[in-house]
C-alpha positions, 0 to 999 in steps of 0.5 A: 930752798938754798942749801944754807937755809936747809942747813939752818934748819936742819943742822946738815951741811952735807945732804948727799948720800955718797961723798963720790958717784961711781967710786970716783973723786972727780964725781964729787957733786952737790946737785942732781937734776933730773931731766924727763923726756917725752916722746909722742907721735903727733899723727896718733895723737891727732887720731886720738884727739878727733875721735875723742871729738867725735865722740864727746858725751860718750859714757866709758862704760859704753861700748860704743865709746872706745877709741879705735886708734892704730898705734903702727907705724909710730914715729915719735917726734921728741919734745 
């Protein structure tokens, strides 16, 4: 929702919790993004993805079934 039709609906022109972040003026925004970043090592998941494969129909409560994927070296590759 825009920030007018939030402040029609609800009586607010001012939705920030602080008026500054870290006690700075020049800090005075009215927006935050958040950005969430992943990492995977492709050859695990690769590892994981052909047991997973070679193992289809396999009940968790077997023994059998659990996946046996080292997970050293990793060297992640950043999406």
């Amino acid at each position: 929702m825009e920030n007018v039709a939030v402040e029609g609906a609800h009586g607010e022109s001012d939705f920030r919790l602080a008026h500054y972040a870290y006690d700075n003026c020049k800090t005075n925004y009215d927006r935050e993004y958040l950005f969430q970043w992943a990492e995977m090592d492709s050859n695990i998941h690769r590892q994981a993805l052909a047991q997973v494969t070679a193992k289809a129909g396999c009940l968790v409560t077997n023994p059998a079934c659990k996946l046996e994927v080292p997970t050293e070296p990793y060297h992640p590759e950043y999406f």
